[in-house]
N, C-alpha and C positions, 0 to 999 in steps of 0.2 A: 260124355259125348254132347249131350244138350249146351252146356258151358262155354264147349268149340264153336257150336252153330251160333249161340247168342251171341259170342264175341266177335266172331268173324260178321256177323249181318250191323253188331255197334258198331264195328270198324268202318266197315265197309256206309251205313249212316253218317259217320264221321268224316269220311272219305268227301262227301256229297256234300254232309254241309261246309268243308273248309272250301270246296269251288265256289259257293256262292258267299263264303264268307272274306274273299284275298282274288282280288285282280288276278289276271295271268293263267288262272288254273281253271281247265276244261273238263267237265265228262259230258258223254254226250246220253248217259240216264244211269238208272240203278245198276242193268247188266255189268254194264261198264264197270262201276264203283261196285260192284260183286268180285268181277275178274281184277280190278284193280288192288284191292285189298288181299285178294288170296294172297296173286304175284309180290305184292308189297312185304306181305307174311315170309315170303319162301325169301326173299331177298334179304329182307331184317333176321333170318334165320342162319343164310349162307354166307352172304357176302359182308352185308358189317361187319362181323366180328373178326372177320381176316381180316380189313381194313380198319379197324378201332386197331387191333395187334400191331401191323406196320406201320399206323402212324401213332402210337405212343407217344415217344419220346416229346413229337410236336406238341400233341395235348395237354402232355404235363406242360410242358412251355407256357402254353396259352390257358395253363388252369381251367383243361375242359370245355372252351370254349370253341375247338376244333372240332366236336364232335355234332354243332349245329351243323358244319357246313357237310358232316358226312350224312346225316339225316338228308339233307337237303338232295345230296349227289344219291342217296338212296329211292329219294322220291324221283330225280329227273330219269335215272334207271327205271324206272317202275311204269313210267310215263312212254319210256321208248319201248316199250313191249306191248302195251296195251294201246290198241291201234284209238280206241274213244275217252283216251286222257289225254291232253294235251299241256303245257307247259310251257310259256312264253319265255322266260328267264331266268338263269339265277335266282334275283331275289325272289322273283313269284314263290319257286323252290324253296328258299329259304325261308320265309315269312312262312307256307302254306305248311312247311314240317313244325315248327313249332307250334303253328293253331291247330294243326293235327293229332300233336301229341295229347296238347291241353284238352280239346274236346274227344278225343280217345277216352283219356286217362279218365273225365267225367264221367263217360257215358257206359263206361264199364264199370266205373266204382257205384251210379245210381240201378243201375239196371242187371248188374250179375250179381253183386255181393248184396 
């Protein structure tokens, strides 16, 4: 249980710092990037993996590199539910899922493991 809360508050840390780290990307404070990270959770939980499944075929095409742009369309989702995220474009989206992942993937490998 402690594990969940830590990662969801690194996540949601991470959340924050990628707005001040990539143009384009708004929270309007931590509530925010609290709510935004759950949402983001339930999302990366529901909806990618139906959309990784039906867009396959492309992926393999493009050697996996289709699945940036689905992180990406998971973030602009993520942004249209939570009224104090906002999202200027595309690429804001795309850049801000990759320094997402990156500072995620840190901040839970220094801070839980």
């Amino acid at each position: 249980m402690h594990g969940l809360l830590f990662r969801w508050l690194a996540n949601a840390f991470a959340l924050l710092l990628t707005t001040y780290l990539v143009g384009g990307l708004q929270l309007s404070g931590f509530g925010s990037a609290l709510f935004a990270s759950a949402i983001l959770g339930v999302v990366n939980a529901m909806v990618r993996p139906a959309l990784l499944f039906l867009t396959l075929p492309f992926n393999i095409l493009t050697l996996g590199l289709l699945t940036f742009v689905i992180n990406a369309l998971m973030l602009m989702l993520t942004a249209s539910v939570v009224s104090g995220f906002v999202i200027t474009s595309f690429w804001s989206a795309f850049v801000g899922a990759i320094v997402l992942s990156i500072v995620s993937s840190v901040l839970t490998t220094f801070i839980i493991d």
